[in-house]
PDB file as gemmi writes it, atoms N, CA and C in Angstrom:
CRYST1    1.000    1.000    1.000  90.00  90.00  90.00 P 1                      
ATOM      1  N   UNK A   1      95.852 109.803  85.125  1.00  0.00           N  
ATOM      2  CA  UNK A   1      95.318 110.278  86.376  1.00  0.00           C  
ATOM      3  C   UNK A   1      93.823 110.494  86.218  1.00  0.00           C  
ATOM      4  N   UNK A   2      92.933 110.277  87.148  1.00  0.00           N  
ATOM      5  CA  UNK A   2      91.694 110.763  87.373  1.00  0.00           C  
ATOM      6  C   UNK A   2      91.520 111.579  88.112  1.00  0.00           C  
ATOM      7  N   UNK A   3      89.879 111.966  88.567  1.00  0.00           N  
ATOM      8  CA  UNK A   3      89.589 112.688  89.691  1.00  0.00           C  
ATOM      9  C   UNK A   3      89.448 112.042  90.826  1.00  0.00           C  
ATOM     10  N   UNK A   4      89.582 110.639  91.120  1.00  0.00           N  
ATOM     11  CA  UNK A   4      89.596 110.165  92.160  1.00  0.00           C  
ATOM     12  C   UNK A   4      91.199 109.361  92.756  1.00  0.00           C  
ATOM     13  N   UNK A   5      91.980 109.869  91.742  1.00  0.00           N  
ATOM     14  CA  UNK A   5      93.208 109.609  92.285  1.00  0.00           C  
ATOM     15  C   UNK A   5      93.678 110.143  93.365  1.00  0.00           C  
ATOM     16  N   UNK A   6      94.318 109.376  94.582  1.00  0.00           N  
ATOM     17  CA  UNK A   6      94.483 110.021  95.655  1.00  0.00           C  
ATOM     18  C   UNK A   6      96.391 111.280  95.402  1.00  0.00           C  
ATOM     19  N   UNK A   7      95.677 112.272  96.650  1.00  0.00           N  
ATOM     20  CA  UNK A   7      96.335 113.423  96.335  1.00  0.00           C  
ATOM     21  C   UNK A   7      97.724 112.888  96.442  1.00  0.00           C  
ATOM     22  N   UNK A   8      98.141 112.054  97.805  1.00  0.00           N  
ATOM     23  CA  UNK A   8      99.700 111.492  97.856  1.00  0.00           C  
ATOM     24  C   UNK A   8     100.038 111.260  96.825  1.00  0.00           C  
ATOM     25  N   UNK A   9      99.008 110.142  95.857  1.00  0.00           N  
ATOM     26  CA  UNK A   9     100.098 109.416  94.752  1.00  0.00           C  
ATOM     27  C   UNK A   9     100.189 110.427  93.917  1.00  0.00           C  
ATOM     28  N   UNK A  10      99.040 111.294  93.527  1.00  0.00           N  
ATOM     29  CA  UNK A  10      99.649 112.986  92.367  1.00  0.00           C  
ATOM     30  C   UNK A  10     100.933 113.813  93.170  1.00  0.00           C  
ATOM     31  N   UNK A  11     101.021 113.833  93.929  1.00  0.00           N  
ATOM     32  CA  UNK A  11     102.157 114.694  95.089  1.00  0.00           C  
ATOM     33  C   UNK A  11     103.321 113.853  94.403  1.00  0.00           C  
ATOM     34  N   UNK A  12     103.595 112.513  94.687  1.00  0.00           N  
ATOM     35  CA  UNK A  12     104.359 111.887  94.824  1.00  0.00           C  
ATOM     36  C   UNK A  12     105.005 111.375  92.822  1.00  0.00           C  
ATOM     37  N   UNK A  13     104.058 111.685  91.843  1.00  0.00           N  
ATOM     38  CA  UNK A  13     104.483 111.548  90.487  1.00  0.00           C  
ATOM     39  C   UNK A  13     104.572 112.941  90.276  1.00  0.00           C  
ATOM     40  N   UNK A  14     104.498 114.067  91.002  1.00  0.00           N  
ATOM     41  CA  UNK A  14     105.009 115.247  90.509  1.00  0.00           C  
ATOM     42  C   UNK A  14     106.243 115.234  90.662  1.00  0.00           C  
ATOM     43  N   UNK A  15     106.914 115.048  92.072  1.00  0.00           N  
ATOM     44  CA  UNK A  15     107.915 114.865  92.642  1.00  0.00           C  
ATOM     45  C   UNK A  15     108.846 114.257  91.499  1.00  0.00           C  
ATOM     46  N   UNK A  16     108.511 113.439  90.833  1.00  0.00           N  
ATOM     47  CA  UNK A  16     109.274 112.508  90.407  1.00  0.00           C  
ATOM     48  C   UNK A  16     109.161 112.994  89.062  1.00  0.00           C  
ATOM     49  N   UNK A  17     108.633 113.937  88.248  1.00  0.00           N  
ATOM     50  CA  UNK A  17     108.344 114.706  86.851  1.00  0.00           C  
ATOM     51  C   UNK A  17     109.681 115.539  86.762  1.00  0.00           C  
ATOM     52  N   UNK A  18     110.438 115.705  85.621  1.00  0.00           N  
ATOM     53  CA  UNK A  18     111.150 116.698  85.376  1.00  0.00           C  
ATOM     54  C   UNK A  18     110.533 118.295  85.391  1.00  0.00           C  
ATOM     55  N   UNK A  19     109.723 117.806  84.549  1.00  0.00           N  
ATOM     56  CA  UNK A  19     108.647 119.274  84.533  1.00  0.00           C  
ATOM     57  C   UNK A  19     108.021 119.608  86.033  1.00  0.00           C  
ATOM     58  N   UNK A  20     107.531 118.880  86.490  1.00  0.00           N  
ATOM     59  CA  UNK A  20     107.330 119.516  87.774  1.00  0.00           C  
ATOM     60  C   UNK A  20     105.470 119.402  87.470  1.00  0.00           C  
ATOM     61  N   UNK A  21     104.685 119.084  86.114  1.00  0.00           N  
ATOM     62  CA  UNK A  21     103.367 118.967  85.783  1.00  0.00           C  
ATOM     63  C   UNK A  21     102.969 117.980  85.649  1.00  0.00           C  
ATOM     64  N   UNK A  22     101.460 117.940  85.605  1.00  0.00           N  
ATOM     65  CA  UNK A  22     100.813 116.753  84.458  1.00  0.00           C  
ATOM     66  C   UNK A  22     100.555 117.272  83.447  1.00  0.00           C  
ATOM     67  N   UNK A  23     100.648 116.396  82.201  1.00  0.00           N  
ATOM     68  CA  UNK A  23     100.260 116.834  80.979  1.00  0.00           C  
ATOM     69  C   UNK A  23      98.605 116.871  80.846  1.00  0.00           C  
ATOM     70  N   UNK A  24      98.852 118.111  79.730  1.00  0.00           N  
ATOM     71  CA  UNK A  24      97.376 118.241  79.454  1.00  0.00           C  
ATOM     72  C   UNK A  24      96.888 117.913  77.665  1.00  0.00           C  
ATOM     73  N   UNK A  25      95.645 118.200  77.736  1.00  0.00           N  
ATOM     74  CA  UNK A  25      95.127 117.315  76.398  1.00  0.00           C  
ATOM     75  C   UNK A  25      96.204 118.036  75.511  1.00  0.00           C  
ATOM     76  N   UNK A  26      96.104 119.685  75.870  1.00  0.00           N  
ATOM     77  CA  UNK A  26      96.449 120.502  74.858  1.00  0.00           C  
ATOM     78  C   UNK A  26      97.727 120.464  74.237  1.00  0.00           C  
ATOM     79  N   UNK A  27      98.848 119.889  75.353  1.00  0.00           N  
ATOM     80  CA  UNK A  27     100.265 119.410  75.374  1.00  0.00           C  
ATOM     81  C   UNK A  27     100.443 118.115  74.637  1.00  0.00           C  
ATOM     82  N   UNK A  28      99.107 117.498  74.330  1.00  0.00           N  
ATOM     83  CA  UNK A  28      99.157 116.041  73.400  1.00  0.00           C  
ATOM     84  C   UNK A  28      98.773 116.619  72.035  1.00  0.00           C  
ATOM     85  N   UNK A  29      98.108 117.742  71.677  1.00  0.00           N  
ATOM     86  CA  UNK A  29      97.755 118.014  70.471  1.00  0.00           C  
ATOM     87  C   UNK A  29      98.661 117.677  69.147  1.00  0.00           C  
ATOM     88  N   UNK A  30     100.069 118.411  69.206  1.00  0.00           N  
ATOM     89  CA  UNK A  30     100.959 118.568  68.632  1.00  0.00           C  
ATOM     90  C   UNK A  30     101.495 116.688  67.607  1.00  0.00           C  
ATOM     91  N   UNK A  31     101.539 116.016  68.463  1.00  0.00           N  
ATOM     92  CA  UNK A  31     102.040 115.047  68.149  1.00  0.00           C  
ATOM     93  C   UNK A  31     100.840 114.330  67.240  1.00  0.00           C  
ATOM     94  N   UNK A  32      99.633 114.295  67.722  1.00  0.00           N  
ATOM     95  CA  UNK A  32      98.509 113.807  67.298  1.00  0.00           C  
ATOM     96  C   UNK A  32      98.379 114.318  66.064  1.00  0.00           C  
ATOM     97  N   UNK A  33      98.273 115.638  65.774  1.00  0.00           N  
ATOM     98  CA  UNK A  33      98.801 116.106  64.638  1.00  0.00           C  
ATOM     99  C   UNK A  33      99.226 115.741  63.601  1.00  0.00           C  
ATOM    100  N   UNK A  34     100.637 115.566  64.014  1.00  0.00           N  
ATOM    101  CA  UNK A  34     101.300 114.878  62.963  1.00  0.00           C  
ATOM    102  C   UNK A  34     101.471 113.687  62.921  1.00  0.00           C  
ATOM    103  N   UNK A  35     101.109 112.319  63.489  1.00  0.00           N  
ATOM    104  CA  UNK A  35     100.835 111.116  63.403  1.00  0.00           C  
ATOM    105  C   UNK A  35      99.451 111.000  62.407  1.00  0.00           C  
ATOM    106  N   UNK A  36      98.521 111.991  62.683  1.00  0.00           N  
ATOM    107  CA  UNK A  36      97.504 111.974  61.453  1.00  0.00           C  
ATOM    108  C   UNK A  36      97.841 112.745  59.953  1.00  0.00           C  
ATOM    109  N   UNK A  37      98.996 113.206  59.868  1.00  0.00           N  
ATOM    110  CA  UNK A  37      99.450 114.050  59.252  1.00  0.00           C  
ATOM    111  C   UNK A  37     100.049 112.999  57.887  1.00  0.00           C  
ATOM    112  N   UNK A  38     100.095 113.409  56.630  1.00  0.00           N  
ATOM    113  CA  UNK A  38     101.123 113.194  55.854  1.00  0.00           C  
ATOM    114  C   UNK A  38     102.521 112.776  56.312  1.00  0.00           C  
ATOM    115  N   UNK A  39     103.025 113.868  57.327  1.00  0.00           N  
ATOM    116  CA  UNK A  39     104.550 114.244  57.634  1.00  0.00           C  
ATOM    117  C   UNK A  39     105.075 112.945  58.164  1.00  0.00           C  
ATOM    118  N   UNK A  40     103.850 111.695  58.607  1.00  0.00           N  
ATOM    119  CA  UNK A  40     104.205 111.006  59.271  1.00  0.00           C  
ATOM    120  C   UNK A  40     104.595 109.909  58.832  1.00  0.00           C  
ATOM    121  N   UNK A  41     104.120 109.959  57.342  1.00  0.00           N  
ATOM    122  CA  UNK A  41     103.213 109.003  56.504  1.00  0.00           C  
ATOM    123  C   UNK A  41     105.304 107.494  56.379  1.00  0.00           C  
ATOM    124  N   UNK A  42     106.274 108.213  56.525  1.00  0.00           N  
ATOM    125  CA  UNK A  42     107.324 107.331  56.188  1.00  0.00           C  
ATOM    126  C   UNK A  42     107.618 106.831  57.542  1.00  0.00           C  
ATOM    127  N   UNK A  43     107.305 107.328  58.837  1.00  0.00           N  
ATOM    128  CA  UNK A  43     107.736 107.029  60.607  1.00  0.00           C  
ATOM    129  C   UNK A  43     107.271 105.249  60.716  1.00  0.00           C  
ATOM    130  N   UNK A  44     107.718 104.891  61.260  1.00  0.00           N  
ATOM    131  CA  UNK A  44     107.181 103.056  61.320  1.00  0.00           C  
ATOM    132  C   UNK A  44     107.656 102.391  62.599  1.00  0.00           C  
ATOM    133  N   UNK A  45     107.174 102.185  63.665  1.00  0.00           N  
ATOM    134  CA  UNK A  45     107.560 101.374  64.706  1.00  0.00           C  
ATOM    135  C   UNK A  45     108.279 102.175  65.786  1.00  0.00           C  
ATOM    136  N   UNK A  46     107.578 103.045  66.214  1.00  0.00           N  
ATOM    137  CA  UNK A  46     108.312 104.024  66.996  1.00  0.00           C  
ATOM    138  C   UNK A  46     107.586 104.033  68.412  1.00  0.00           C  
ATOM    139  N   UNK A  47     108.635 104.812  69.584  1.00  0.00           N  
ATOM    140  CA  UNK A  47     107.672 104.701  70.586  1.00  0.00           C  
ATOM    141  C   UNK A  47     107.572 106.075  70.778  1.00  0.00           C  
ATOM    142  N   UNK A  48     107.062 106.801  71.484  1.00  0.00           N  
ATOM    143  CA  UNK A  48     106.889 108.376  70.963  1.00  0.00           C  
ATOM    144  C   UNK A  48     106.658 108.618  72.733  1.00  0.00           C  
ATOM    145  N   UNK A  49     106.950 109.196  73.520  1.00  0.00           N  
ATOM    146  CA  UNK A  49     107.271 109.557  74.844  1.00  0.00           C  
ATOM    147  C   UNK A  49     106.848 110.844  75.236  1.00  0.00           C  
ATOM    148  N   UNK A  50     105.727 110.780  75.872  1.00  0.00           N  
ATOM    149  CA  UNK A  50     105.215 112.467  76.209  1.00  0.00           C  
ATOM    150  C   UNK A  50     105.299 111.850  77.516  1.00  0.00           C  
ATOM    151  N   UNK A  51     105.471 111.908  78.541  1.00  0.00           N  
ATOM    152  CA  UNK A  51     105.297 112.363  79.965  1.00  0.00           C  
ATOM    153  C   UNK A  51     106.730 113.267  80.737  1.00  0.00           C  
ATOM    154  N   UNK A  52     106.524 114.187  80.532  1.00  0.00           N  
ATOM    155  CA  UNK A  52     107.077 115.734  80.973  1.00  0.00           C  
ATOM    156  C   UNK A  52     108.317 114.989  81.748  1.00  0.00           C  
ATOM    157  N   UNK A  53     109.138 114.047  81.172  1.00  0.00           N  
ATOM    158  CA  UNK A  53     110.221 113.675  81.801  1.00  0.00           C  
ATOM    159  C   UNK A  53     110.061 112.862  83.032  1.00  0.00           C  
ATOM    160  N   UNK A  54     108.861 111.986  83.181  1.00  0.00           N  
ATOM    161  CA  UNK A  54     109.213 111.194  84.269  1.00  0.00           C  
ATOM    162  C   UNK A  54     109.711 109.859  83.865  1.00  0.00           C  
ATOM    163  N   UNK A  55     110.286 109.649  82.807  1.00  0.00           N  
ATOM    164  CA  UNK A  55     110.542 108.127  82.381  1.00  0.00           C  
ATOM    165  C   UNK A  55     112.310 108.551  82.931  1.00  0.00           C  
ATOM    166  N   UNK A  56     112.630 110.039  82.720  1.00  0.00           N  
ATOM    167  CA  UNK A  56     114.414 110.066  83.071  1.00  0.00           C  
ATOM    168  C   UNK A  56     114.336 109.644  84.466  1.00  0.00           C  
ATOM    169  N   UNK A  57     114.021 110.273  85.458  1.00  0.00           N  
ATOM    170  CA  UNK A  57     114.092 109.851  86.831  1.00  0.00           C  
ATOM    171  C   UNK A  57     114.252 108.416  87.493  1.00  0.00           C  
ATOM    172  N   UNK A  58     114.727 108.211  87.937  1.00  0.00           N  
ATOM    173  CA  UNK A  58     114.801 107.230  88.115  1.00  0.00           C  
ATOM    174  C   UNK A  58     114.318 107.214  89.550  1.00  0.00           C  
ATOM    175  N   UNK A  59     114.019 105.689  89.656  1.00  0.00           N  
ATOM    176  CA  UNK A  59     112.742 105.384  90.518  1.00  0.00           C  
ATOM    177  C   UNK A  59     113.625 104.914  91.990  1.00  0.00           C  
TER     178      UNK A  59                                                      
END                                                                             
């Protein structure tokens, strides 16, 4: 999303969010983390899914 995204289409992907938000940087920290992390160092070919549940919804 930007700042010039119109308000309908943000209205309309909230609607459709489990969470009911948009994510923020601070909500991406965590993962970033540990992808730079050691912890990660054996993970290989993965797809890793942050958007607050709008991939369940169905369209």
């Amino acid at each position: 999303m930007s700042i010039k995204t119109p308000p309908v289409f943000k209205e309309a992907v909230l609607r459709r969010s489990v969470s009911g938000q948009f994510g923020t940087l601070e909500q991406m920290e965590g993962i970033a983390v540990f992808l730079a992390s050691s912890a990660s160092d054996f993970m290989t070919g993965q797809n890793i899914v942050l958007d607050g549940g709008h991939t369940v919804h169905p369209m």
